[in-house]
N, C-alpha and C positions, 0 to 999 in steps of 0.2 A: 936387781940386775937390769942392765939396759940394755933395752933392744937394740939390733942392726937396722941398717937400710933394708938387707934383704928380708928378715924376719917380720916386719912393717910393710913391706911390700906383700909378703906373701897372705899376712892377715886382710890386708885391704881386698885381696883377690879371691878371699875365704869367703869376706864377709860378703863381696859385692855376687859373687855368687848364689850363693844363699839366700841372701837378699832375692836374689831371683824365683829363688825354688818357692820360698814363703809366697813371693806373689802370684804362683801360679800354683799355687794348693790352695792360694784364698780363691782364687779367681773361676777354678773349676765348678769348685760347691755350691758360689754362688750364683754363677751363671745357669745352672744346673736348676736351681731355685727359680730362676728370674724365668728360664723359660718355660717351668712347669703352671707357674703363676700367670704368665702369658695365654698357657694354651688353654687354662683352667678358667681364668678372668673371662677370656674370650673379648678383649677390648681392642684389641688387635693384634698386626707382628711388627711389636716394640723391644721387643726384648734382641733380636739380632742388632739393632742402631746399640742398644750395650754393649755388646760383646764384641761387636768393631770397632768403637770407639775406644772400648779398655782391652783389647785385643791390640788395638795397637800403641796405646801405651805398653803394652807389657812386651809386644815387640821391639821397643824402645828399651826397653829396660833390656831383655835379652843382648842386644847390640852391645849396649856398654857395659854389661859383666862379661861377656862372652868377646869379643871383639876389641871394642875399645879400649880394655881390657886397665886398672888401675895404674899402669904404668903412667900411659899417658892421664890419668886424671890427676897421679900425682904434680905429672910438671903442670897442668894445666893451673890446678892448686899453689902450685910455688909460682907462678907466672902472675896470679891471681893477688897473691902476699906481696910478691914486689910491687906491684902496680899503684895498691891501696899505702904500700910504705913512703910510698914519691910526695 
């Protein structure tokens, strides 16, 4: 059976989603980790330059599941196809 547009659409918005949650269930545990090793090591406070740095990637990531939202990554995608078929 083949999918729609909308039904394609709406997996993309599942998955980009999601996508999100996963990076931010890895991202707790390990930061969690980083700054217990931190405080433990006693080598300094290195572990916040981590968690800002991939704190804002994962704000990045937030943005485009949440906002930017697959609509526009699909035209961006077919924008992307035609460009490469020239």
């Amino acid at each position: 059976m083949k999918e729609d547009h909308h039904d394609i659409r709406a997996r993309k918005e599942y998955e980009a989603i999601r996508g999100f949650y996963v990076h931010v269930m890895v991202f707790v545990p390990v930061m969690l980790l980083l700054a217990v090793l931190d405080v433990v090591g006693g080598t300094g406070m290195w572990a916040h330059w981590v968690g800002l740095g991939w704190g804002l990637g994962l704000a990045f990531h937030a943005y485009a599941a949440f906002v930017l939202k697959p609509r526009e990554m699909a035209r961006w995608e077919q924008e992307q196809i035609a460009k490469r078929a020239l």
